[in-house]
N, C-alpha and C positions, 0 to 999 in steps of 0.2 A: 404678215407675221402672225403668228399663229398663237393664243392666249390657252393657257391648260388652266383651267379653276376648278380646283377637287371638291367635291362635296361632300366627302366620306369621311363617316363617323368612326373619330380612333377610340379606340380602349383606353380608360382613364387610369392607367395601371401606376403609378406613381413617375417622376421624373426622376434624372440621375444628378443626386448630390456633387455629384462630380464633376459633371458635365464642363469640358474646356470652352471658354468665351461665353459662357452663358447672362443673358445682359436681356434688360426690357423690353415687351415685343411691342409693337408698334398701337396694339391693342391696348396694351397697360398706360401706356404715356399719353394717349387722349381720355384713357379713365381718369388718370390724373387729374387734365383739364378742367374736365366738369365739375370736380372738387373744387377750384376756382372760383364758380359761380358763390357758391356756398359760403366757403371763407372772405370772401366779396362781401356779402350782403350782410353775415354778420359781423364783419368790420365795419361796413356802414351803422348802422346799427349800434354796434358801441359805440361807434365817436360822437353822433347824433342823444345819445341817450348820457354820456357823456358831458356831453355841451349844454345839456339843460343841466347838469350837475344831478341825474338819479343816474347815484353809482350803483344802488344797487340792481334797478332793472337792467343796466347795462352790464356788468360781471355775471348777476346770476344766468345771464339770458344767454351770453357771449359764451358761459362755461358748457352750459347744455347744447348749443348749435354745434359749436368747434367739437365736443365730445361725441357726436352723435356723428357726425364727418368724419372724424379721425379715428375711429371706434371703426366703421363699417371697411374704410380702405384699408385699415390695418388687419383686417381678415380675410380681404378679399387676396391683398398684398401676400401673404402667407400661404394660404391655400392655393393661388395662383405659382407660385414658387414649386409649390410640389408638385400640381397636378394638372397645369394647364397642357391642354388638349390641341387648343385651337382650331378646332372645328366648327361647324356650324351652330351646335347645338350649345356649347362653352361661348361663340359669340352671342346668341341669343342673350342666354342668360347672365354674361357682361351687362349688354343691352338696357336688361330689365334693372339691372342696378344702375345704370348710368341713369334710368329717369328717376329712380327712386331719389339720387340724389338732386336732381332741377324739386321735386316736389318737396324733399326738405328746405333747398332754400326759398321756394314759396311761401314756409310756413314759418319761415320764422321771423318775421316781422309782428303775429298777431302774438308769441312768446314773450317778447320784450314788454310790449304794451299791456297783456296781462297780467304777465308779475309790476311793469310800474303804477298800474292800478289797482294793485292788492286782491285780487280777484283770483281765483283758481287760472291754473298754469295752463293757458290755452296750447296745448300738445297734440291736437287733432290732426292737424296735416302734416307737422314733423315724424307724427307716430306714424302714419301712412305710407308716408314717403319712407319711411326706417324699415317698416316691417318690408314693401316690397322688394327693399334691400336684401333683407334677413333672408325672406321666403325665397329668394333665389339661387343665394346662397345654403341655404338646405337643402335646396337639388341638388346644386355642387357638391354638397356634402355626402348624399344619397345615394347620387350616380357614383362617386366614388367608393361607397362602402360595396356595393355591387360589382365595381368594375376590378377592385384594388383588393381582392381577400388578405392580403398580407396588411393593411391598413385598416379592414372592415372597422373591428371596432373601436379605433381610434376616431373614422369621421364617424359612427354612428353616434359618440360623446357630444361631438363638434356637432350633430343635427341638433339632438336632444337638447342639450344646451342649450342652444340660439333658440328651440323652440319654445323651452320652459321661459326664458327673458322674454319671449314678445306675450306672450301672455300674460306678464309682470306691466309691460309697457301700455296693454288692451287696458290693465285694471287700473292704472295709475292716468291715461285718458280720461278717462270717463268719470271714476269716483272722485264728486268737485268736494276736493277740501281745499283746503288753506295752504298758504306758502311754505310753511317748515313742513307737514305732515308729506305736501307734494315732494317735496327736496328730500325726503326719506324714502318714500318711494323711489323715486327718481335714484338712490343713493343704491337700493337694495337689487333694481335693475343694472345698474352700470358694474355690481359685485357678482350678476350671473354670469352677463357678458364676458367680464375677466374672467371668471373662475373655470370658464369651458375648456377654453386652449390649457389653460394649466393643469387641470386634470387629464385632457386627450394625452398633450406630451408629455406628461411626466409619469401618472400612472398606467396608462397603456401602453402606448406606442411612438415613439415622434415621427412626424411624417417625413418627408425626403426632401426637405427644405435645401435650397442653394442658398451659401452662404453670400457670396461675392453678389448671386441676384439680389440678394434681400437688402444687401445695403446698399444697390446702385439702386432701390427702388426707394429706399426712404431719399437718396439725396437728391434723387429726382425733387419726390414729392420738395424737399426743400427747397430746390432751383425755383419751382413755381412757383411756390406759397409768398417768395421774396419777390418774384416778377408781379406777381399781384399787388404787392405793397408799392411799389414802383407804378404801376398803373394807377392805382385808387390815390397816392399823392399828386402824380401827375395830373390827374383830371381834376383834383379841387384845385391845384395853382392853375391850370387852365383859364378854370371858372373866374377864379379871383383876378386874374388878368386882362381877364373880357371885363372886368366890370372896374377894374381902375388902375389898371397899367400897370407896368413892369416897378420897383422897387425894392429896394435893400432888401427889406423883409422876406419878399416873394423868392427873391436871388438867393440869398442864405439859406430860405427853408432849401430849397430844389436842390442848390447843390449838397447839405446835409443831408438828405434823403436818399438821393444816391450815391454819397458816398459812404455813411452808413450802414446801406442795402449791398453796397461792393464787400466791404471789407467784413460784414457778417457770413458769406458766403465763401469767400478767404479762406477768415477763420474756420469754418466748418472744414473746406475741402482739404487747406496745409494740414491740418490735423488728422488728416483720411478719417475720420470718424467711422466708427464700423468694421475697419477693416480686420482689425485682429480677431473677428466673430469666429474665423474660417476655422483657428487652433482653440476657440471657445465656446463650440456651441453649447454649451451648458448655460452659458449665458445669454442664450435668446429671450428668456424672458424679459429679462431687466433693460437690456436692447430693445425691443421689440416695444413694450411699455413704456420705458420710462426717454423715450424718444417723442412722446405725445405731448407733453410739456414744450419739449425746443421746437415742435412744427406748431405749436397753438401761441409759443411768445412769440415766432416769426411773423405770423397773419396776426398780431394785436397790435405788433412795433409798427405795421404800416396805419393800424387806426389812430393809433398817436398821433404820428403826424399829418393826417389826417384831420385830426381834431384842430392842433397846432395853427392850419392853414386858415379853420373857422374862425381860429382865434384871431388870426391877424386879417380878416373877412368883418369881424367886427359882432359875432354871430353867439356866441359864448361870452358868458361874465364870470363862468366859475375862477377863483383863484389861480396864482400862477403855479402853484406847489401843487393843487392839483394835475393842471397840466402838464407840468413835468414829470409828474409820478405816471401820468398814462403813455410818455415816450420811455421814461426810464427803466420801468419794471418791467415790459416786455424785452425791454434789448437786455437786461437781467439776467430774466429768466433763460433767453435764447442764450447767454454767452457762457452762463456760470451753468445750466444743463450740457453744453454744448463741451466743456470742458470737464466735468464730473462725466459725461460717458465714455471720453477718451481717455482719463485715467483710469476709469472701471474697468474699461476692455485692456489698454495698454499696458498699465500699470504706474505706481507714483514713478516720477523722477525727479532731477535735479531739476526740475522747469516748473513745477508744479509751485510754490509759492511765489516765484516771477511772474508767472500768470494768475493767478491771484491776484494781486496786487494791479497786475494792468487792467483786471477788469475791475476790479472794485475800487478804484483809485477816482477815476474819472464821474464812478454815480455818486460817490462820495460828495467829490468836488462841486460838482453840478446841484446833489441836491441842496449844499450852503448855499450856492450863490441866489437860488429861488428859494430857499427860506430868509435871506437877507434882501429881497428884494429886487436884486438886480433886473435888468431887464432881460426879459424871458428867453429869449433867441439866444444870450450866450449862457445859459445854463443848456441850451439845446443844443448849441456847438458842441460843449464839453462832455454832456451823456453821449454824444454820436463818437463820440473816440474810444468806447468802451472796448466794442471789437477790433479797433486799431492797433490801439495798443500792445495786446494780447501779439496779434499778427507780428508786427517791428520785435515783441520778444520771440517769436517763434523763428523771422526769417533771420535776425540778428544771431541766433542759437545755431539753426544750420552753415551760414556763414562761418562762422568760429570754428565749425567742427571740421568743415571741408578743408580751412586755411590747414588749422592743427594737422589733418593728415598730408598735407601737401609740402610741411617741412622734413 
């Protein structure tokens, strides 16, 4: 049998917005993966920095790694949409981004430990690992303003951009000041970053973005980010098992963890999140952005329990209200983001305070019974019902509705 392997370089002329069955190529979905490594390590990391009880080395550290991850695929995600190629040269510089990312999460173990020692914000190897990110994506951007005249100056914004921020990010490396001063830095770079795509698309030109690609590509990125939470709990009850056997505890967490991890994904997918973008792209922004929040409380819900398992490891002595605030507020942030973008794009309805209430009923519940002391595992039961509930209102809704037309 005979193999054809093209090696011919296409013209980057934009893709068609329209384009029928258009869905993630095989190339995108292992970019994903590596993304993995990343939210990996800084979820270790939090639950570890966590467990000695320095919340703040571990939030401030956790915000900067997850931002700097979710910041680079969220453009590469976009740009990909309009303009991928898929040629040798578009794999290349895939490539160069897939290492940029193993080198971020190299570096952020020395981030954590920086800021928990008050020290200037060791940023050296995350900046490295970012910018070779950035710098390859400026080609991307580059080769397109050359390839694509109808786009020109929309990607030469999108270069400009990214280039003026890495030289925001060179000076905020290197000049050792102090914790807040760096955090304003850090604050004044993360507001170049955004402010490029909103300028390219709004005052120039929008690029030729696929709507139906764009949000099979975030719920990708969300299938992962949950499979990794699922992995990194698995492997601490592993651990804990090898070292003193199966028990209540060990059972309850494992099975909470993935059911938890099920029904957030549920919730995500009954809801089609995203899908109304096709008749709103006006609202790609708010889409696009404020979707960084439900992918960063997804990868912190598995650090929680994560933590959770050191807890009953015997490994941590912070409070129990603390530890239930590090399960709670990410599956929070995940369910009440996750519900706020599908009424953004959908619209309110009759559903909209039912669900409300199921999500917020349960963290309520959960966080009395850890501030009243009870023991820890069943305020962990009751915050893991948060996305349940929600769902039982959702599948309970369609049911009613199907019956109603079938009289």
């Amino acid at each position: 049998m005979r193999v054809s392997i093209s090696t011919s370089i296409r013209r980057m002329t934009g893709r068609d917005p329209r384009e029928d069955g258009r869905g993630a190529s095989d190339l995108e979905v292992f970019y994903d993966l590596v993304f993995v490594v990343a939210f990996s390590i800084a979820g270790t990391q939090l639950a570890e920095y966590l467990a000695q009880g320095h919340y703040r080395a571990a939030i401030i550290g956790y915000a900067i790694a997850t931002f700097a991850s979710t910041w680079a695929w969220i453009n590469f995600a976009w740009f990909a949409s309009a303009f991928d190629t898929d040629d040798w040269i578009y794999r290349l510089l895939t490539l160069v981004q897939m290492v940029g990312v193993a080198i971020i999460a190299i570096g952020l173990p020395p981030v954590f430990a920086s800021i928990d020692a008050g020290e200037h914000v060791n940023l050296t190897v995350v900046v490295i690992g970012y910018i070779v990110m950035r710098v390859a994506m400026i080609v991307h951007w580059l080769r397109a303003a050359v390839q694509a005249p109808e786009y020109r100056a929309t990607c030469l914004v999108y270069a400009g951009m990214t280039a003026i921020a890495q030289v925001g990010w060179v000076v905020v490396m290197l000049v050792p000041l102090l914790l807040v001063p760096t955090l304003i830095g850090i604050g004044v770079c993360m507001v170049l970053e955004l402010s490029g795509p909103a300028i390219a698309e709004t005052l120039v030109k929008r690029t030729p973005w696929h709507p139906e690609h764009i949000v099979e590509r975030y719920a990708t990125l969300v299938v992962i980010t949950l499979g990794e939470g699922v992995v990194g709990t698995v492997a601490v009850l592993q651990t804990l098992i090898a070292k003193t056997g199966w028990s209540v505890e060990t059972g309850v967490l494992g099975l909470s963890a993935m059911g938890v991890t099920f029904a957030m994904w549920w919730l995500y997918f009954r809801l089609e999140v995203g899908r109304p973008l096709a008749q709103q792209p006006e609202k790609s922004f708010s889409f696009g952005y404020a979707s960084m929040p439900i992918v960063i409380g997804c990868a912190a819900s598995g650090a929680g329990l994560h933590l959770v398992a050191m807890w009953i490891d015997g490994q941590t002595s912070i409070p129990e209200t603390a530890l239930y605030a590090a399960v709670a507020v990410p599956i929070a942030v995940f369910c009440l983001g996750t519900l706020a973008m599908y009424f953004h794009l959908a619209g309110i309805n009759v559903l909209a305070v039912p669900l409300v209430i199921a999500i917020v009923l349960p963290l309520i519940v959960g966080g009395v019974l850890a501030a009243l002391g009870v023991t820890l595992l069943v305020p962990i039961i009751v915050v893991c019902l948060t996305p349940v509930l929600p769902v039982l209102v959702v599948e309970f809704a369609a049911r009613s509705s199907v019956a109603k037309l079938r009289r």
